[in-house]
N, C-alpha and C positions, 0 to 999 in steps of 0.2 A: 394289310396285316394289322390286327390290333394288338398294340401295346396295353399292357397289366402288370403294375409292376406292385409289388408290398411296401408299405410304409406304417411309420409311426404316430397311429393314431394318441388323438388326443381323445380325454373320457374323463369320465364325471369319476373319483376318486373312490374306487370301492375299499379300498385300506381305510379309509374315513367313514365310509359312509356306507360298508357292506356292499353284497352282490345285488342286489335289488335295486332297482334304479326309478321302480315306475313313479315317483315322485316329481321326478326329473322328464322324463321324454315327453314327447306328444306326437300326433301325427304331422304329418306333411303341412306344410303352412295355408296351402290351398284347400284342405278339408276342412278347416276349423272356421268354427261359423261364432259369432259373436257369444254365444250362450257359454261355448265349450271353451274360447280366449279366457274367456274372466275366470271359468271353474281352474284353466289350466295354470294360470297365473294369480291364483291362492299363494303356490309356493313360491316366493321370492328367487328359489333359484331355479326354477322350471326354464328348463332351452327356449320357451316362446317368449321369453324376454328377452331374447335374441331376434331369433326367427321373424317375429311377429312386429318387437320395436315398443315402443311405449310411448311413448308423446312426443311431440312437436316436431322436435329433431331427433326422430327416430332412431334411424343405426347408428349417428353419433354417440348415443345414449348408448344402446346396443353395445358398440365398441369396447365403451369404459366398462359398460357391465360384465363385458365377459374378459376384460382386463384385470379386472377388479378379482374374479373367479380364479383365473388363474393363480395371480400375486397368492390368492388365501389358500391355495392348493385345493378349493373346490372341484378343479382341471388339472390334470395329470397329464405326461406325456408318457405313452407305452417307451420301454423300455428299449423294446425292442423293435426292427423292421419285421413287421409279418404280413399276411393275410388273414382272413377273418371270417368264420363261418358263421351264416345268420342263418339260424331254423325258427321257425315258426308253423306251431303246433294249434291245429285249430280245425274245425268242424265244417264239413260243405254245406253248400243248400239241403243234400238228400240228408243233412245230421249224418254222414259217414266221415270219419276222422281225416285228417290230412295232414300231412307235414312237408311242406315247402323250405327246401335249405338253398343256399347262394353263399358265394364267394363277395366278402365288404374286399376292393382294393384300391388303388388309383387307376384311371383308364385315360390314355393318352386323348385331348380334344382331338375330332379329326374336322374336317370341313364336310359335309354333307354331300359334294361332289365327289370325294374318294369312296364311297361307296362302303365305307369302315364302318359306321356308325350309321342306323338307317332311322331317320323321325317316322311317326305315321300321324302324327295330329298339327294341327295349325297351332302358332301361340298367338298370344294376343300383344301387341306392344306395350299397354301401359303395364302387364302384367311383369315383362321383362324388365320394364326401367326399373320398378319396384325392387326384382330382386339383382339387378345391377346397382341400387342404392345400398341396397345390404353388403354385397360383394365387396364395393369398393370400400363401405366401411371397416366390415371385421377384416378384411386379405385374405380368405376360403371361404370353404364349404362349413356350413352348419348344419346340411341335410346330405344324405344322399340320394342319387337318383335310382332307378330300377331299369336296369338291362337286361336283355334275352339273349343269349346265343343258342347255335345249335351244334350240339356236340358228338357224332353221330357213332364214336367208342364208346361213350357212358363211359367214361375212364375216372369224371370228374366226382360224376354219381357216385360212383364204388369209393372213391376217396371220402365224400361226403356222409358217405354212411358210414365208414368208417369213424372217422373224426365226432360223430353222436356219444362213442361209447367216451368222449373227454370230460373232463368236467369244464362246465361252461366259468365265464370269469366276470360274466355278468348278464342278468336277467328279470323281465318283468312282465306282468301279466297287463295287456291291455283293456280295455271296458268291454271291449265286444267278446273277453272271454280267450282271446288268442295268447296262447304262451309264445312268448320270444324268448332264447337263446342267443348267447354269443362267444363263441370256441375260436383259442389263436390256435395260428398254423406256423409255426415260426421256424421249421425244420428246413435249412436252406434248399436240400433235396427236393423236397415237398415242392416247395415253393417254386423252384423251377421247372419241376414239372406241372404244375396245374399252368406258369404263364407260358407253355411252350405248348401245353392241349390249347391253349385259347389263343397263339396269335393265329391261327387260318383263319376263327372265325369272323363272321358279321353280327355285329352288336345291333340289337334293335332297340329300340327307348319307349320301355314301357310304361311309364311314369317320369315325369320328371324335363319334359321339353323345352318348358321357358327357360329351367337352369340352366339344361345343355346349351342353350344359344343362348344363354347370356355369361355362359363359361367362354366362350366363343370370342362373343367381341370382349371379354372382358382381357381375353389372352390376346386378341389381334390389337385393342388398346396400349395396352404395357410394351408389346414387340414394336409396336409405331415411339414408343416414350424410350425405351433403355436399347435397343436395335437387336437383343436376344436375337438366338438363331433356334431352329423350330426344334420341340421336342430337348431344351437344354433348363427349363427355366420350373420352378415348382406350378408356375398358374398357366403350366401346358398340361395338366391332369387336372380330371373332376374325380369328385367321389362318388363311388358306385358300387350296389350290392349286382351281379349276375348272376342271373337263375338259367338255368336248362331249359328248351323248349319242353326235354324230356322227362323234367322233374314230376315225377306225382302229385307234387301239390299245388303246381301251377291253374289257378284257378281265373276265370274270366267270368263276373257277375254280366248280369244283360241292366242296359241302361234306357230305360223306359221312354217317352214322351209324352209328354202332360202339357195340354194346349187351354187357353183361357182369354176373352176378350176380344173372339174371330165373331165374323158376321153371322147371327146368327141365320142368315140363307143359306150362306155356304156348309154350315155346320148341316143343317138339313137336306142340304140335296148332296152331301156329300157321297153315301151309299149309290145312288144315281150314278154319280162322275167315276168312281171306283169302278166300276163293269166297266170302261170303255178300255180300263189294261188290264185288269185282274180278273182273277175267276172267286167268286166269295162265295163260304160258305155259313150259315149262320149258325154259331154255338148261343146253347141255352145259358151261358153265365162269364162271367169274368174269369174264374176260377179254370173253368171247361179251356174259353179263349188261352188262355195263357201256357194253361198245359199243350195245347196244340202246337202253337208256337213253339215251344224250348222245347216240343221233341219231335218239329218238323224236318222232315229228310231233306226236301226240298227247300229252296229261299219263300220263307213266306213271312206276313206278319200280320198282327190283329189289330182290331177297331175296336174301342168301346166309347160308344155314344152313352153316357148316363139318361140324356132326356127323353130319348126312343129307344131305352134300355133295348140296343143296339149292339151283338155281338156278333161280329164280323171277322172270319177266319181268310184273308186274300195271300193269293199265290198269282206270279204274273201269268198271261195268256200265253206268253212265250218262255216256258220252259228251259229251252237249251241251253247250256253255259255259254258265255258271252264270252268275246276275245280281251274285254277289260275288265279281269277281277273285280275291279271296285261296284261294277253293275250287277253284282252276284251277291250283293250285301245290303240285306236286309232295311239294317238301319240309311242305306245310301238310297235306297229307293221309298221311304217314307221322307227323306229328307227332300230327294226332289220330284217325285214322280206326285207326292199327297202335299208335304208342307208349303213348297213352292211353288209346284204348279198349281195347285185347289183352294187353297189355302193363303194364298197372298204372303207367304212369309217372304224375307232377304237372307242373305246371308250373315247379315249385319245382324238383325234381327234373332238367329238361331246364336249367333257367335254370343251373343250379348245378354243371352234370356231375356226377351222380350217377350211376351205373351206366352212362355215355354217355361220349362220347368223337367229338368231332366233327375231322376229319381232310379237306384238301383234297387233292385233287385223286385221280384212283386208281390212281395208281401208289405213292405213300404208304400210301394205303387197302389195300392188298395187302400193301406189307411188315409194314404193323401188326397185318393178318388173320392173317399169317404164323405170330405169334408165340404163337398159340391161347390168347391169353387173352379174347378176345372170343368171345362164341356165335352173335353175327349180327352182319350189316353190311346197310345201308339205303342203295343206288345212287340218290343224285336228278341230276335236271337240274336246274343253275342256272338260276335265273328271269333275263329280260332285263330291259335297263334300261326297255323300257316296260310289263312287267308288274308291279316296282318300281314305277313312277312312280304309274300308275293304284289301286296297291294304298293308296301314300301319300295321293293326291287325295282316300280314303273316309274319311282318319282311320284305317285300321288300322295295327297293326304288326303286321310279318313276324317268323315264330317265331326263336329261337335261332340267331344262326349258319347265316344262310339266304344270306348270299352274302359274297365272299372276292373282293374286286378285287384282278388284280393289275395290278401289281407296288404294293406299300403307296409311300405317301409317306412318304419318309426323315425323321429327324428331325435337328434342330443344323446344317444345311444353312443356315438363315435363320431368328432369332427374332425376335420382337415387344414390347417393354419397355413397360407404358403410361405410366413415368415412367423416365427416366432413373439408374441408379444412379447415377452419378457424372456432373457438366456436363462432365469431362473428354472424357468419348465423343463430344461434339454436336457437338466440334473438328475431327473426320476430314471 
């Protein structure tokens, strides 16, 4: 049974500073690539002086900074206990509009073995200690993560569309063009009902996995130090926006393979090694390849060789579905059937980007092909949210960089403190 309960977000002070925030947020820490830190941290109070850390003794630093924010009421404490509606307004591949809404609330930690909360990706450990150094400086959440349920009344939906016609309480436009929204739910009613549609469900973790397990031991940490008892203590809840499997604007980008630095034998007799499981057909262009792919019926995926302007449309010899979901996915069968076996890759090696280079969506993937440092590029379909879900239910994880929601959940929009820095905040 998942627990969802409403609380008292903290937020960058719109009484001060207006409804408009996009000065402030940024995306998820693990997006931001050194060019867009520096642009994001122009603004002295931008969240990724948080997030992200600034020198030496990084979340220490961190700490006092968002210590400091508070004391000057830069940070606010909502007033009230609510829940929180995140829409997000934004454009798909085909340029047809979309709007993706979710519920921001707390969701009880569970252990991976109750079956409450389901991962589909590997983390990496340095990635965790990292955001366990954070954790344990500021005492919460700075981001949230992104969960899926499956809600099979649309009860929540109908609420959701509802709740559009509010006026939001704070909002910003992101660079890629996406309007974000964020509407309180503070009507106790309400509020019990949407965490009573959501305790049946099973939470999947779309975004957001090193947090989840480093909310984990960060909460198995503290219950070993003060002896808490489960489910009584604030750092047994993470923060988290949940969208609907059913929502319309749930979107899944396809997340490419970009290979660089392989033998160039094997790059050429690769085509050769390919017929011995796939059946290949060959497309006149990259563009032709790619469209095959994202609107193949069956598991297939493309090749593009640049040197033997090489476009290769495979599908395996063995068609039937398999009794292990995970073999029915695309990017799981260029991971071991072409990078592994043909290709000499590790798993260390694909974990780690070595010789790889994973790039969404493909119009990216073209300008990157562009630039002839890559020898091949690897065309998958994005797996859906039920072939996710099903692949979670077996206890597997999904390879590297197997799926790319969009549009990311912003961060410094709404954080989560499990103790108060200062009682001054508890005033608002």
């Amino acid at each position: 049974m998942a627990t969802v309960i409403p609380f008292s977000a903290l937020y960058y002070n719109s009484a001060r500073f207006g409804k408009d925030v996009s000065r402030f947020v940024a995306p998820p820490y693990d997006v931001i690539d050194r060019v867009m830190e520096k642009r994001l941290k122009d603004d002295r109070l931008n969240i990724t002086h948080v997030t992200l850390g600034d020198e030496a003794d990084a979340y220490e630093i961190a700490y006092r900074r968002l210590q400091r924010w508070i004391n000057d009421e830069v940070l606010v404490v909502d007033s009230r206990s609510c829940l929180y509606v995140y829409e997000q307004t934004f454009s798909s591949p085909d340029g047809s509009p979309r709007i993706r809404s979710g519920i921001v609330a707390l969701v009880k930690l569970e252990d991976f073995s109750k079956c409450v909360v389901l991962p589909h990706e590997k983390t990496i450990p340095k990635h965790k200690a990292d955001r366990m150094d954070l954790m344990c400086a500021v005492n919460g959440d700075t981001e949230q993560i992104f969960l899926l349920y499956d809600d099979p009344t649309e009860e929540i939906e109908w609420i959701l569309l509802d709740t559009r016609k509010r006026d939001e309480f704070m909002r910003f436009i992101d660079p890629e063009g996406v309007n974000h929204r964020l509407i309180r739910i503070s009507e106790p009613e309400l509020i019990d009902k949407i965490v009573k549609l959501l305790e049946p469900a099973k939470l999947l973790i779309a975004d957001g996995h090193h947090r989840y397990e480093t909310g984990l031991d960060f909460r198995n940490k503290m219950r070993a130090k003060d002896g808490s008892k489960e489910g009584t203590m604030p750092y047994d809840f993470i923060l988290a926006t949940l969208v609907s499997f059913r929502n319309p604007g749930l979107v899944i980008y396809p997340t490419h393979r970009l290979i660089q630095r392989v033998d160039e034998k094997l790059i050429s007799q690769l085509p050769k090694a390919l017929e011995e499981e796939f059946d290949l057909k060959e497309m006149p262009g990259p563009d032709e390849l790619a469209t095959a792919v994202e609107k193949s019926q069956v598991k297939a995926f493309g090749v593009w060789i640049p040197e033997s302007r090489c476009f290769l449309y495979a599908t395996p010899k063995m068609r039937a579905a398999s009794a292990n979901p995970m073999d029915d996915l695309p990017v799981y069968m260029v991971q071991e059937r072409v990078l592994k076996k043909l290709l000499g890759y590790t798993s260390e090696m694909l974990d780690t980007k070595v010789n790889i280079e994973y790039v969404k969506g493909t119009g990216p993937t073209k300008d990157v092909m562009e630039t002839g440092e890559y020898q091949a590029c690897f065309f998958v379909k994005p797996p859906t949210v039920q072939q996710i879900m099903a692949i979670a239910e077996t206890g597997q994880l999904m390879p590297h960089k197997s799926t790319y929601f969009f549009p990311k959940i912003w961060s410094g929009a709404l954080l989560y403190l499990f103790r108060p820095i200062n009682a001054k905040t508890m005033k608002q």
